[in-house]
DRENROSE-253933 format. One line per 5 residues: their letters; for each residue x, y, z of N, C-alpha, C. Coordinates in steps of 0.001 Angstrom, whole numbers, plus 500000, padded with zeros to 6 digits. Atoms other than C-alpha are relative to their C-alpha. Layout:
# DRENROSE-253933
A = X Y Z X Y Z X Y Z ~ ... .
END
This chain:
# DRENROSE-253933
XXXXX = 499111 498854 499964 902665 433694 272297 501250 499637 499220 ~ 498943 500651 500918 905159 433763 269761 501314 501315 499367 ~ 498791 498861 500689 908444 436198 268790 501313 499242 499235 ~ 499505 500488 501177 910189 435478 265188 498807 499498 499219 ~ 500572 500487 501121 908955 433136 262831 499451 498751 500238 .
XXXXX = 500517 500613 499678 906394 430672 263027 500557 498202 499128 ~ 499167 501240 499700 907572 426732 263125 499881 499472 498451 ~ 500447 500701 501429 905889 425833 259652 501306 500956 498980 ~ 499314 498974 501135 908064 428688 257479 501048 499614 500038 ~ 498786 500566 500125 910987 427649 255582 501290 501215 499992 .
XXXXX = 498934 499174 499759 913665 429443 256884 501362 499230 500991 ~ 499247 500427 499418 917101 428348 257558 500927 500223 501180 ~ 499631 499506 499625 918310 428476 260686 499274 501524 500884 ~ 500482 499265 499845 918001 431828 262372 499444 500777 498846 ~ 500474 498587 501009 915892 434528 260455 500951 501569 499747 .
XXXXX = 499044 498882 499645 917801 437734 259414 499067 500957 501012 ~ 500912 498966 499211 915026 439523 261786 500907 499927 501191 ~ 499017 499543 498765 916970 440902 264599 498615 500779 501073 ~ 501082 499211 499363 914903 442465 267793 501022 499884 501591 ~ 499121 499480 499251 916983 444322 270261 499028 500400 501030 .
XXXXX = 500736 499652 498795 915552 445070 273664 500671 500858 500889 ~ 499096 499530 498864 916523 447719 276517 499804 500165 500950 ~ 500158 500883 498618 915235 445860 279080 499631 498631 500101 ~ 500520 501123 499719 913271 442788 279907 499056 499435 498885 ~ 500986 500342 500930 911273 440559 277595 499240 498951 500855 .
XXXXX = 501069 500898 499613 908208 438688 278848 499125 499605 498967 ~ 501175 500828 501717 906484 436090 276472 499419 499190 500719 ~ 500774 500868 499118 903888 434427 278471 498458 499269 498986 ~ 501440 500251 500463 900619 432097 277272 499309 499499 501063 ~ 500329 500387 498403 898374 431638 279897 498438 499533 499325 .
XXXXX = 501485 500660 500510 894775 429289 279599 499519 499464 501197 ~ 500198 500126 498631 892589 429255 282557 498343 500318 500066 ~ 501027 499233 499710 889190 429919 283597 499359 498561 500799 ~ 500459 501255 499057 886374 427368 284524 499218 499361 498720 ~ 500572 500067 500847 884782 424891 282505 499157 498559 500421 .
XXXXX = 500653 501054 499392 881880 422796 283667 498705 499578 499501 ~ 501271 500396 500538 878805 420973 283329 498892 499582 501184 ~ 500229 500615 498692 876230 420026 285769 498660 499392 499469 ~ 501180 501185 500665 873049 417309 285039 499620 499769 501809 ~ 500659 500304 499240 870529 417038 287520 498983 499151 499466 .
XXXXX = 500992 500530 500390 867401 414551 287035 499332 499531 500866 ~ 500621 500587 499303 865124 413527 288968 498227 499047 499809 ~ 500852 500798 500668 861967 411057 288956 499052 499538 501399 ~ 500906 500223 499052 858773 410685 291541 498578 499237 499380 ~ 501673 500121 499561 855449 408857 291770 499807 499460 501202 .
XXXXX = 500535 500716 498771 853509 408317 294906 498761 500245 500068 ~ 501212 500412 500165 850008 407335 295531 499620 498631 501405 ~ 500569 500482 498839 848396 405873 298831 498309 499459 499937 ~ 500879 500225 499879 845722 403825 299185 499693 498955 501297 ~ 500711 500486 499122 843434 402312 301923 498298 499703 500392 .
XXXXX = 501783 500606 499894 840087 400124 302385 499864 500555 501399 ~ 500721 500049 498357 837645 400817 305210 500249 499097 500758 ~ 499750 500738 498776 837596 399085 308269 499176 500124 500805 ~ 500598 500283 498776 835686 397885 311086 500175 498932 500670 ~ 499677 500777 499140 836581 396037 314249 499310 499304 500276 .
XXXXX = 500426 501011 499499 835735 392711 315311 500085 499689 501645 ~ 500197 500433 498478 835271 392667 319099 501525 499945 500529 ~ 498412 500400 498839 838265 391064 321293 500941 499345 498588 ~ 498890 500296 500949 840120 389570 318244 500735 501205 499554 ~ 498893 498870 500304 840923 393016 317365 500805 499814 498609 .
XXXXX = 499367 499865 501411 841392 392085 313697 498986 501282 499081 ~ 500705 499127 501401 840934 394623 310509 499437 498786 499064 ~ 500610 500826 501404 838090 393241 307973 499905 500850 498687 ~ 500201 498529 500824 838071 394773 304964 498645 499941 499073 ~ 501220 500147 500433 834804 395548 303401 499957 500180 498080 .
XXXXX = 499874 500724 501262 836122 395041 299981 500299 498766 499841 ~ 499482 501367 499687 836107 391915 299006 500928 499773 498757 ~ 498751 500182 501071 838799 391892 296001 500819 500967 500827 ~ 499528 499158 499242 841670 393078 296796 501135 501482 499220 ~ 499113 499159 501214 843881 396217 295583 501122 499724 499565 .
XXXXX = 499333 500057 500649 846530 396184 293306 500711 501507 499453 ~ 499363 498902 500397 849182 399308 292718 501333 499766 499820 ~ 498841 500356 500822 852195 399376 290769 500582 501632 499931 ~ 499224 499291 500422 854914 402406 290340 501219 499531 500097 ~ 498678 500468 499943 857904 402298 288642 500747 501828 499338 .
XXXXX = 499176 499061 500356 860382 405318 288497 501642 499801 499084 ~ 498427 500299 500644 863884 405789 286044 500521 501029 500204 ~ 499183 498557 500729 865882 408649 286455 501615 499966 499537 ~ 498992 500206 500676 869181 409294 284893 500595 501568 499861 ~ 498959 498944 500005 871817 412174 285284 501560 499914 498982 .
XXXXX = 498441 500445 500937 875185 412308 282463 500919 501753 500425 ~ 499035 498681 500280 877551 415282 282633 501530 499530 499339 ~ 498666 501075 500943 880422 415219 280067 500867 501129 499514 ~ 498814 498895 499891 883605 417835 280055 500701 499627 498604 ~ 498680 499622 501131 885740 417921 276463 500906 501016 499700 .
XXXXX = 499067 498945 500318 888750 419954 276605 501218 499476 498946 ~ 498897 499411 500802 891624 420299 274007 500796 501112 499715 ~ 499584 498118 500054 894004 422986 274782 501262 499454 499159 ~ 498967 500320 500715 896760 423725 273107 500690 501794 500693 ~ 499578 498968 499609 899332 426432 275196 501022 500177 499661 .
XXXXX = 498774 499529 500636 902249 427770 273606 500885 501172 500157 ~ 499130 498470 499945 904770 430681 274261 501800 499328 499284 ~ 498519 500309 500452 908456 430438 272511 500491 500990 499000 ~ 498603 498949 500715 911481 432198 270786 499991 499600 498827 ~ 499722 501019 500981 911544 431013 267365 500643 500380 498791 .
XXXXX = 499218 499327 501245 913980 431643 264261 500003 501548 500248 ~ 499348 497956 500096 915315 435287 265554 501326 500162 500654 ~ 498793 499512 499324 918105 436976 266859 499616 500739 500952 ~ 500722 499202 498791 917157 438222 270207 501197 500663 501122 ~ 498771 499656 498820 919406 440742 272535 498764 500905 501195 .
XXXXX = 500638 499454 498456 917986 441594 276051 501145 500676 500986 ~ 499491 499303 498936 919014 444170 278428 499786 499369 501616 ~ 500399 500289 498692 917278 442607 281443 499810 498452 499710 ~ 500354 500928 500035 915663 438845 281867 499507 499925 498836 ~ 500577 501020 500839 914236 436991 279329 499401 498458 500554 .
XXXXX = 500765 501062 499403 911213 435116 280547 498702 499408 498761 ~ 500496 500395 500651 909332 432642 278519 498972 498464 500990 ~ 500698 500528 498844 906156 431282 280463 498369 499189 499158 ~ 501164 500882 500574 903222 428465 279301 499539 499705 501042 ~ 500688 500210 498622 900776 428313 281964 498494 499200 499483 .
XXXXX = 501373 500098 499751 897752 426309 281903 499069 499393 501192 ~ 500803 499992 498531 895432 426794 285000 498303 499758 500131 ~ 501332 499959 499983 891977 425796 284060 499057 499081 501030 ~ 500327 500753 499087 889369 424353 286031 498688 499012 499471 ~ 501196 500625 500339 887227 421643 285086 498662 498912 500800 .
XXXXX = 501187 500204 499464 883993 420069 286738 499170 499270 499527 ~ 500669 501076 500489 881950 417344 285841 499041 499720 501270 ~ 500623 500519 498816 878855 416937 288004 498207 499662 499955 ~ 501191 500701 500388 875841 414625 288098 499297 499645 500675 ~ 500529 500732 499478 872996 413816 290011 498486 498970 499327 .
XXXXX = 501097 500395 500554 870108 411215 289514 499154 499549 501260 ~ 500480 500120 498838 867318 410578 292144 498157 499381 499504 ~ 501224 500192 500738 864500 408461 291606 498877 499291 501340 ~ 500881 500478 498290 861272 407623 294696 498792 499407 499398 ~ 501397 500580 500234 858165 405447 293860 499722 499447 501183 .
XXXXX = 501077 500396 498900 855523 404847 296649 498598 500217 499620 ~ 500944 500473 500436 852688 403415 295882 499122 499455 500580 ~ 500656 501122 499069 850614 401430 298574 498299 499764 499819 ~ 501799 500629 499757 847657 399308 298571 500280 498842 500518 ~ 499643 501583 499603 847338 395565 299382 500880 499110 499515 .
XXXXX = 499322 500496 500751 849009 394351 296866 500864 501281 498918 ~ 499052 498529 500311 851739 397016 296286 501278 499684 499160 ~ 498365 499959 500114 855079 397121 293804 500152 501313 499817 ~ 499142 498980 500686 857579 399421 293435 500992 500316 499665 ~ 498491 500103 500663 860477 399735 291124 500570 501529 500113 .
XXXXX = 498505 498812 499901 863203 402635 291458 500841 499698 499286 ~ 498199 500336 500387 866359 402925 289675 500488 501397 499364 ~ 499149 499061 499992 868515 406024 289474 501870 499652 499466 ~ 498466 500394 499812 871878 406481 287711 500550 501118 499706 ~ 498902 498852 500544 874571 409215 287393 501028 499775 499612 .
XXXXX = 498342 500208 500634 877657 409598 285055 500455 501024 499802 ~ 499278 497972 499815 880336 412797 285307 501187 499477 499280 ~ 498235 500088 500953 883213 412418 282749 500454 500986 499900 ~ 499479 498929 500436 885731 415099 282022 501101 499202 498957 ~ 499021 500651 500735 888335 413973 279014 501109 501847 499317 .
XXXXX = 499327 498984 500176 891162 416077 278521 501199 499671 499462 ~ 498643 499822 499985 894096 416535 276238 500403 500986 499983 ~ 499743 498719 499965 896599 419073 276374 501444 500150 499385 ~ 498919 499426 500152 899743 420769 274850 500598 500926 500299 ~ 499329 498526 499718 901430 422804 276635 501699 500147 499983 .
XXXXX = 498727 499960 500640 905072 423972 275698 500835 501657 500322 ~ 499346 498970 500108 907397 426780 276333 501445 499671 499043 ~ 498555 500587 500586 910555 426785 274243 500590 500891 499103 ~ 498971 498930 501002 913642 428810 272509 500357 498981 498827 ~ 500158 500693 501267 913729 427348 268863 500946 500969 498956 .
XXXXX = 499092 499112 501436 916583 428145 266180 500039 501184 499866 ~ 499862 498633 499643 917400 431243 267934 501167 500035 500150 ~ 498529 499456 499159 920419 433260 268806 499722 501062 501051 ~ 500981 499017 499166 919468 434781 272163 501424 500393 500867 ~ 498801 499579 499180 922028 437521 274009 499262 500565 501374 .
XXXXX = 500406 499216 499074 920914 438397 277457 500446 500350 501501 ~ 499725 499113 498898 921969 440803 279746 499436 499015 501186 ~ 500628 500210 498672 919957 439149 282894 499894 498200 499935 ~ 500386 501474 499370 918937 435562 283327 499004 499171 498444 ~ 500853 500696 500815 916941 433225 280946 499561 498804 500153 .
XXXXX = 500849 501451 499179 913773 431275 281682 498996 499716 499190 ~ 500923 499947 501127 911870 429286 279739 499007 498595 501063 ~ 500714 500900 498889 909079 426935 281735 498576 500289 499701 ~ 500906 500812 499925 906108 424988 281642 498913 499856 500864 ~ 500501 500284 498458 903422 424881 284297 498768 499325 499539 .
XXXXX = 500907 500629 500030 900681 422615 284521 499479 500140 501357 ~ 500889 499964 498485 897826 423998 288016 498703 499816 499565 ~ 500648 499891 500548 895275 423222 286087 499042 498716 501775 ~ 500686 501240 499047 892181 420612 288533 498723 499861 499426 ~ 500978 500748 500567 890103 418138 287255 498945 499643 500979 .
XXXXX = 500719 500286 498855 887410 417014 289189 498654 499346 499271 ~ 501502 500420 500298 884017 414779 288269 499640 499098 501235 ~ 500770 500103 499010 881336 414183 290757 498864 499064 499497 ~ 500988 500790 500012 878355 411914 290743 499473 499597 501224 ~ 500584 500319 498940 875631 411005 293334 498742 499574 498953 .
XXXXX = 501402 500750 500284 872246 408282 292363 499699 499452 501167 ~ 500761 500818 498442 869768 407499 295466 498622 499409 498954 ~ 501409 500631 500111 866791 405218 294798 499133 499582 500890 ~ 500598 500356 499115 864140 404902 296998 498596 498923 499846 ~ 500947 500906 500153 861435 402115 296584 498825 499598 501449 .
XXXXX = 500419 500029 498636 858544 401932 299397 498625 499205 499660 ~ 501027 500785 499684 855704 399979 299663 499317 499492 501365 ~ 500378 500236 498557 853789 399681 302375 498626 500392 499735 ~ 501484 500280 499519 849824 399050 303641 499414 499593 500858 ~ 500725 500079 498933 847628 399265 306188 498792 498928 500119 .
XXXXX = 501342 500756 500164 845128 397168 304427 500455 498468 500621 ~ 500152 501218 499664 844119 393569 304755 499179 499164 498963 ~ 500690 499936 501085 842664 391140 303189 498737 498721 500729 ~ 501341 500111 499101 839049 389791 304063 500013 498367 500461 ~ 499850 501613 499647 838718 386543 306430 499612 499273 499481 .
XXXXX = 500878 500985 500416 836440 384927 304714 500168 499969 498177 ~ 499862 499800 501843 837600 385829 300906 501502 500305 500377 ~ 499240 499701 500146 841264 385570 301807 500516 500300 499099 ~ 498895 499500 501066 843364 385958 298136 501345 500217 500270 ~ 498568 499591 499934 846707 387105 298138 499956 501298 500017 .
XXXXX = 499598 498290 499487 848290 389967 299445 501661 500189 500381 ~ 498687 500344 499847 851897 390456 299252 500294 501618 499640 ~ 499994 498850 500532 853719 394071 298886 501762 499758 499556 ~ 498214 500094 500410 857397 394136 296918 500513 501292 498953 ~ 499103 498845 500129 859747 396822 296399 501817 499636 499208 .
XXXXX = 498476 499876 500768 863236 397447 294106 500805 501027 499953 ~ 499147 498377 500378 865984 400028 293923 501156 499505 499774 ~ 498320 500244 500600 869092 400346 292243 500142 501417 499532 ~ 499507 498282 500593 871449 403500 292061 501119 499697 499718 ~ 498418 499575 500386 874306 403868 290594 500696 500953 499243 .
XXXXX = 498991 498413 500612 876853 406461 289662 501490 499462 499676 ~ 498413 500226 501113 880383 406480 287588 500483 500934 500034 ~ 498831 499033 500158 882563 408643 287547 501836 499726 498916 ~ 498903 500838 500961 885918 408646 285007 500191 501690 500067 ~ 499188 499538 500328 888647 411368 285077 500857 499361 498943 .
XXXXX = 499019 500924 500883 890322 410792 281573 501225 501217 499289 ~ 499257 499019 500638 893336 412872 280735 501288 499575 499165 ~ 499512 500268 501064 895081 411922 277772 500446 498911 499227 ~ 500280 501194 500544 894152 408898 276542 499486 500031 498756 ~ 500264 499661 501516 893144 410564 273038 500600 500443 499772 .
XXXXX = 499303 499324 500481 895467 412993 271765 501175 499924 500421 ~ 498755 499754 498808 897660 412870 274523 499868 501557 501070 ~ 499769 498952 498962 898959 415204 277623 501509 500030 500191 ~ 498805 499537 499947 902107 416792 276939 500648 501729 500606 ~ 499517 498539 499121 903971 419439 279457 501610 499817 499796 .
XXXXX = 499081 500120 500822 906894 420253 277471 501039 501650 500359 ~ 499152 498532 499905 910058 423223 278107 501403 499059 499700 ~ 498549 500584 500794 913200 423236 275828 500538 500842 499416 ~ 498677 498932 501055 915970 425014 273904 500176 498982 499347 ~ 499272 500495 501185 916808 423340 270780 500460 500613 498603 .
XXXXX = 499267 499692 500899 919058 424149 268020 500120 501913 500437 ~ 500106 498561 499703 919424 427683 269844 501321 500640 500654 ~ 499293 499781 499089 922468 429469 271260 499781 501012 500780 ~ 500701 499137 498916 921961 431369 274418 501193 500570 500580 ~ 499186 499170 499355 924296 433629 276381 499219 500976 500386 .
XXXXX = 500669 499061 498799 923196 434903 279555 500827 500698 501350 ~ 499359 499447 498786 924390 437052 282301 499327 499610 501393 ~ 500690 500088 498948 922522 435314 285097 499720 498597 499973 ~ 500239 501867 500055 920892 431744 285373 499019 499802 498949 ~ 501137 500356 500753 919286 430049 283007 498916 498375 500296 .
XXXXX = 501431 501477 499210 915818 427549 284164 499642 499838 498466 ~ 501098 500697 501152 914413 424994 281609 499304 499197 501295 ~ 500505 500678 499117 911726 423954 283598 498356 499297 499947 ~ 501627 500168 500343 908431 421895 283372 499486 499153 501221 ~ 500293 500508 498662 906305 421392 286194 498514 499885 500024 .
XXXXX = 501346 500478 499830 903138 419900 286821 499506 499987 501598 ~ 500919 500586 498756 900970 420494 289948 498411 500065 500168 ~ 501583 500431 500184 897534 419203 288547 499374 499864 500749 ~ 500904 500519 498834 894895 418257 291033 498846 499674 498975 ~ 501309 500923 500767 892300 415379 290155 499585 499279 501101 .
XXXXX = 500971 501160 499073 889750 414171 291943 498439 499414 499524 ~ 501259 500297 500691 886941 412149 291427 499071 498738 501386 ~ 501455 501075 498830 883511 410718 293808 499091 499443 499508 ~ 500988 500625 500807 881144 408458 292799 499348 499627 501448 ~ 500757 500499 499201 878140 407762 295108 499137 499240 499807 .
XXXXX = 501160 500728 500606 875686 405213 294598 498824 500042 501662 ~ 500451 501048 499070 872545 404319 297252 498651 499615 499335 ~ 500387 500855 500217 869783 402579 297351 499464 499445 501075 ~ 500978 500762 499017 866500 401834 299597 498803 499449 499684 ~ 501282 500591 499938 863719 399420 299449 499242 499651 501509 .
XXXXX = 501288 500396 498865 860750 398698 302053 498578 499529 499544 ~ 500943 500740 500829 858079 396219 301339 499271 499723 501727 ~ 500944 500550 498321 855719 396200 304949 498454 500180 499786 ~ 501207 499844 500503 852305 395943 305214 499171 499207 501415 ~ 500950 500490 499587 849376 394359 307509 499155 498954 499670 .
XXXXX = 500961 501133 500387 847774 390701 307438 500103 499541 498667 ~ 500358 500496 500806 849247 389731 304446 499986 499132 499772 ~ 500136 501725 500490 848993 385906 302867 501224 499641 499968 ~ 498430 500448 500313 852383 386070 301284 500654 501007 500538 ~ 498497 499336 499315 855962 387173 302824 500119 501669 498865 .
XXXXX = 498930 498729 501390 857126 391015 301248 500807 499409 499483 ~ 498771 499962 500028 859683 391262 299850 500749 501441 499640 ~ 499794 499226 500385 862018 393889 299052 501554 500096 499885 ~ 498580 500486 500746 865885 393888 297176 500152 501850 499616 ~ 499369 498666 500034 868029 397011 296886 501240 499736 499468 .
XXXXX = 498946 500099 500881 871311 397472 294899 500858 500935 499962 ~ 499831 498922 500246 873778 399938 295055 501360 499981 499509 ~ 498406 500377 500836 877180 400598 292797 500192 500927 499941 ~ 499383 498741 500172 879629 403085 292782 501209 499913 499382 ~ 499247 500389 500916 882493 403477 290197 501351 501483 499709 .
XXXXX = 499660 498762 500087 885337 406113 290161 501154 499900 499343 ~ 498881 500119 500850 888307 406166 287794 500765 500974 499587 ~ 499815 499379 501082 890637 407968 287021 501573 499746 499207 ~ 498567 500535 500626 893600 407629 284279 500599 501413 499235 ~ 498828 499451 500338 896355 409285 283309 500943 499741 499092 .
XXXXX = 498915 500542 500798 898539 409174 280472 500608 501008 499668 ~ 499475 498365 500252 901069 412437 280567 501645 499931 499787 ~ 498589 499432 500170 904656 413221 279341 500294 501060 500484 ~ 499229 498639 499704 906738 415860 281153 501252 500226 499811 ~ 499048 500566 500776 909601 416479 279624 500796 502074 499967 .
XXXXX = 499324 498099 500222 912396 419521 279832 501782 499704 499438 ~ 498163 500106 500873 915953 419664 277571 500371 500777 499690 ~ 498972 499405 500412 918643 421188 276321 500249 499111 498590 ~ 499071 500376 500997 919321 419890 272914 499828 500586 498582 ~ 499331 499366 501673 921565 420248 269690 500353 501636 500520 .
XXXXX = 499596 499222 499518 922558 423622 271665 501020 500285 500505 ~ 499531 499938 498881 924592 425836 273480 499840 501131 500368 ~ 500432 499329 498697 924130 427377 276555 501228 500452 500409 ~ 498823 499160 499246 926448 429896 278389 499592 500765 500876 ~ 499456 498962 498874 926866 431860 281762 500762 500521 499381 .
XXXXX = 499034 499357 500021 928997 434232 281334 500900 500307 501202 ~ 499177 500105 498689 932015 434084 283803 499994 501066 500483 ~ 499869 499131 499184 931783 436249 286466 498966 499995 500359 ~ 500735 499625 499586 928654 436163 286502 498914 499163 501500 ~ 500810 501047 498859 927718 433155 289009 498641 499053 499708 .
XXXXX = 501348 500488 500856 925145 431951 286476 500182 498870 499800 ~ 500334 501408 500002 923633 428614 286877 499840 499202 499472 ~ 500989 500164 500495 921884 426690 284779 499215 498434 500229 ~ 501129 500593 499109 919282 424440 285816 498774 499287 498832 ~ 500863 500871 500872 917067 421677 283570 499215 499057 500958 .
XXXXX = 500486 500690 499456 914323 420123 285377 498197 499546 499825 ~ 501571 500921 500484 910746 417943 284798 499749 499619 501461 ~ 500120 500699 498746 908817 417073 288042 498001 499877 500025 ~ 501189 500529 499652 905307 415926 288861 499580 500458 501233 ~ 500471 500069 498693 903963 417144 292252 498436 500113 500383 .
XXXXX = 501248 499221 500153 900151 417269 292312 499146 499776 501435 ~ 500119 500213 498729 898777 418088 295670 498534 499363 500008 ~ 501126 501026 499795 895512 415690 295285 499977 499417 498700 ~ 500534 500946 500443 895169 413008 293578 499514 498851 499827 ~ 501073 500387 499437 892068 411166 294455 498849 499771 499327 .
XXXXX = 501697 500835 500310 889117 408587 293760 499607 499288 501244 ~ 500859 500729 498638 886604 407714 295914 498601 499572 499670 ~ 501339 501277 500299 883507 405467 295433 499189 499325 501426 ~ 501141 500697 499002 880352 404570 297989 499146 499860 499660 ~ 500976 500634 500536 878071 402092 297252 498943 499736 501635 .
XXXXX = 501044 500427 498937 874915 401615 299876 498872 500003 499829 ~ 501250 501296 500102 872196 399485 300039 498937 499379 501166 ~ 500693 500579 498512 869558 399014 302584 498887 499502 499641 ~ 501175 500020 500757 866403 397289 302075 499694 498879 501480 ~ 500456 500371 498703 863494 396148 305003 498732 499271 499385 .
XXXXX = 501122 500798 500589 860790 393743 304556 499626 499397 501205 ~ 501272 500638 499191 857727 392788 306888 499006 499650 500498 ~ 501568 499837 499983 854762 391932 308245 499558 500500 501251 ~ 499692 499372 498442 853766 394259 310948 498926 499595 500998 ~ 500973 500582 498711 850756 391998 312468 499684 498907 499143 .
XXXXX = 500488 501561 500683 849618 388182 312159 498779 500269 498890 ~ 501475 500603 501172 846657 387255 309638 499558 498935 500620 ~ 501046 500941 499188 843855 385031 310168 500856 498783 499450 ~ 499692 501244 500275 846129 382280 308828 501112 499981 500460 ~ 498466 500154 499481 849163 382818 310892 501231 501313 499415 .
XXXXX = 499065 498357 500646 852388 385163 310268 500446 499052 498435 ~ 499339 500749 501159 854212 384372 307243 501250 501091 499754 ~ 498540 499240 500082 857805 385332 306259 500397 500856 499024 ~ 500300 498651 500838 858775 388228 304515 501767 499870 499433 ~ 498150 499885 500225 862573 388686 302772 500096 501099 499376 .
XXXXX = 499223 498943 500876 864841 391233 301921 501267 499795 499715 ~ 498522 499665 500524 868478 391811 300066 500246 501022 499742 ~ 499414 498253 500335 870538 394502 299855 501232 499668 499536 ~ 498579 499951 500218 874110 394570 297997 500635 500942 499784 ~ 499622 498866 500571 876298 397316 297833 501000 499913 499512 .
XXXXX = 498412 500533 500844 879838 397363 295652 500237 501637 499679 ~ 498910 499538 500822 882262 399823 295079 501469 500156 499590 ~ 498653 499342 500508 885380 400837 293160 500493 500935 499512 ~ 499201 498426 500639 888160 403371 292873 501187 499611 499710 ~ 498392 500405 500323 891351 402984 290972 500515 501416 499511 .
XXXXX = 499001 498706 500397 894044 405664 290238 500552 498966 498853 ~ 499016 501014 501106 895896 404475 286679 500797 501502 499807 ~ 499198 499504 500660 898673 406436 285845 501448 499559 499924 ~ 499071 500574 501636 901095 405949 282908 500502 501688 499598 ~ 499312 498823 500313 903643 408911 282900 501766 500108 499731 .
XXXXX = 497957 499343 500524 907304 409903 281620 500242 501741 500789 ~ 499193 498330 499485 909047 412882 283518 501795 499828 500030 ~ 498517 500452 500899 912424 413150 282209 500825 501232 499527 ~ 499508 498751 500018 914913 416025 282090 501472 499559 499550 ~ 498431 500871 500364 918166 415676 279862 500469 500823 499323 .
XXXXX = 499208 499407 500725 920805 417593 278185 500503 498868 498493 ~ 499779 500957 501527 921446 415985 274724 500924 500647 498602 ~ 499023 499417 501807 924224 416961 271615 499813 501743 500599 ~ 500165 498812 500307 924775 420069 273203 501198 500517 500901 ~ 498993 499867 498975 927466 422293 275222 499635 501064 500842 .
XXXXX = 500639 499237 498398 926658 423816 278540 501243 500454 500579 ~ 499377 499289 499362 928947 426104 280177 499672 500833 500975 ~ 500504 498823 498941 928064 427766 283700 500737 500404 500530 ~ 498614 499376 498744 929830 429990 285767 499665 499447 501462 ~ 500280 501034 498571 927866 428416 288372 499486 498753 499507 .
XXXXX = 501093 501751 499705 926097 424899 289249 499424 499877 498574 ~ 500782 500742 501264 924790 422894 286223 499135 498927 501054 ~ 500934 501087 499396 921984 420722 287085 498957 499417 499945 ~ 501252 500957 501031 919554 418167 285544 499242 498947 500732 ~ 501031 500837 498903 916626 416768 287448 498736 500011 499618 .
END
């Protein structure tokens, strides 16, 4: 949103363009909506198998009437990404004119958008026979990267106004990337393997999930929330706000899990079964907020009780990472063999992390300029 002459054109000073008003002027840019992505994936095999059987009297063992023994293998991958790129650029300002207002003079840069980043990955192999594996591994990643310019500002103007004059910044914009990876790994058998042609018989299981997450807002271009008067003189009958205010909201979850089970009946060798789970949530920040007065001047007009008021502030009512990693994994043998029990192992590890980074300037200053209020001056 723009009234006068645009910033590139060589013109000294104000423009002779004059623009008289006989009331209120509103110059607003406003950038908002929703802007998201969402990645699902998922990944299955399962497959069951089992030899015959017939009982041996009072021992009460399974024989199996194969005499080799089976062998089954699944391995699942799945993989979820979701990935947000914004570049705004919001602008409203006064620029090279002569401006007279009857009423207020409001000059408003809003950007309220909403962005979304969200990923799942989910991956299950079960497979069973005597000799059973099964690999799993699931991962999800949700990025959003965002720079932004947003700016309100009176520029190499001469502005007369009857009412008040406001020029301000807003940043309600909320970030947000999500992620969830489960892996499930199972193995398990009923079989056995024959007394008299023992072999090997062992069943082993794997899973690993993990998910990432990364809020990144302006670590490329930058993130600038910007409101200013420079080289402009103003005379107002009321108060005048330079104001830039940020109340962003960012959040970001990362879930990881992660189950294995390796059990089975009469086998030779121990299961086993190992599980893994990682979760990762980040997010960074690198933002200037920034509101002035300079190379200007500013005036109340006496009598009128007019303020004026310069202020930069940060308040963003969430901002939040969170990361859960979990990991379970079971391994055993759920009845002796003709050669005794034998030991079975499992591991499970789970890990996560969440860090907040932010790297910001908020900074509100009058500079080379002269300020006169009939009321309160005040820079914060």
């Amino acid at each position: 949103a723009l009234v006068g002459a645009f910033a590139g054109e060589e013109v000294d000073g104000a423009t002779d363009a004059t623009l008289a008003v006989g009331g209120g002027v509103d110059i607003s840019a406003t950038s908002g909506g929703f802007i998201g992505t969402v990645a699902v994936a998922g990944a299955g095999v399962a497959e069951g198998a089992r030899t015959d059987v017939e009982t041996l009297g009072a021992h009460d063992q399974f024989v199996s009437k194969t005499q080799t023994g089976e062998r089954a293998t699944g391995r699942t991958i799945a993989a979820g990404g979701s990935l947000n790129v914004a570049d705004e650029t919001v602008k409203a300002e006064v620029n090279k004119v002569t401006l007279t207002t009857q009423d207020d003079l409001n000059v408003h840069a809003t950007y309220g958008a909403v962005l979304e980043a969200f990923a799942i990955g989910g991956a299950l192999s079960a497979v069973g026979a005597k000799n059973s594996g099964n690999i799993a591994l699931a991962g999800a990643v949700a990025v959003n990267r965002l720079t932004a310019d947003i700016s309100s500002s009176i520029r190499s103007a001469n502005v007369a106004s009857d009412g008040g004059v406001t020029v301000q910044a807003t940043d309600e914009s909320y970030t947000m990337a999500q992620a969830g990876a489960a892996a499930i790994a199972w193995s398990e058998s009923l079989d056995f393997i024959d007394i008299d042609r023992p072999g090997a018989a062992r069943n082993r299981s794997v899973s690993v999930g993990l998910s990432i997450v990364a809020n990144d807002i302006g670590s490329g271009e930058g993130y600038s929330l910007k409101s200013y008067i420079e080289d402009a003189m103003i005379t107002a009958d009321g108060n005048v706000l330079v104001d830039a205010v940020s109340t962003a909201a960012v959040h970001g979850l990362a879930i990881g899990g992660a189950l294995s089970k390796a059990s089975g009946e009469f086998v030779t060798q121990g299961n086993v079964a190992g599980s893994g789970a990682g979760a990762i949530s980040v997010n960074y920040i690198d933002q200037s907020i920034d509101a002035h007065i300079q190379d200007s001047s500013v005036q109340t007009i006496a009598g009128s009780g007019g303020s004026v008021t310069v202020s930069a502030s940060h308040d963003p009512p969430l901002l939040r990472t969170d990361a859960f990693g979990v990991a379970i994994a079971f391994a055993g043998t759920l009845r002796k063999n003709a050669g005794g029990t034998v030991a079975s192992k499992s591991f499970a590890i789970g890990a996560a992390a969440a860090a907040n980074y932010l790297n910001q300037t908020v900074d509100a200053h009058v500079e080379d300029s002269t300020v006169l209020a009939d009321g309160s001056l005040t820079v914060d």
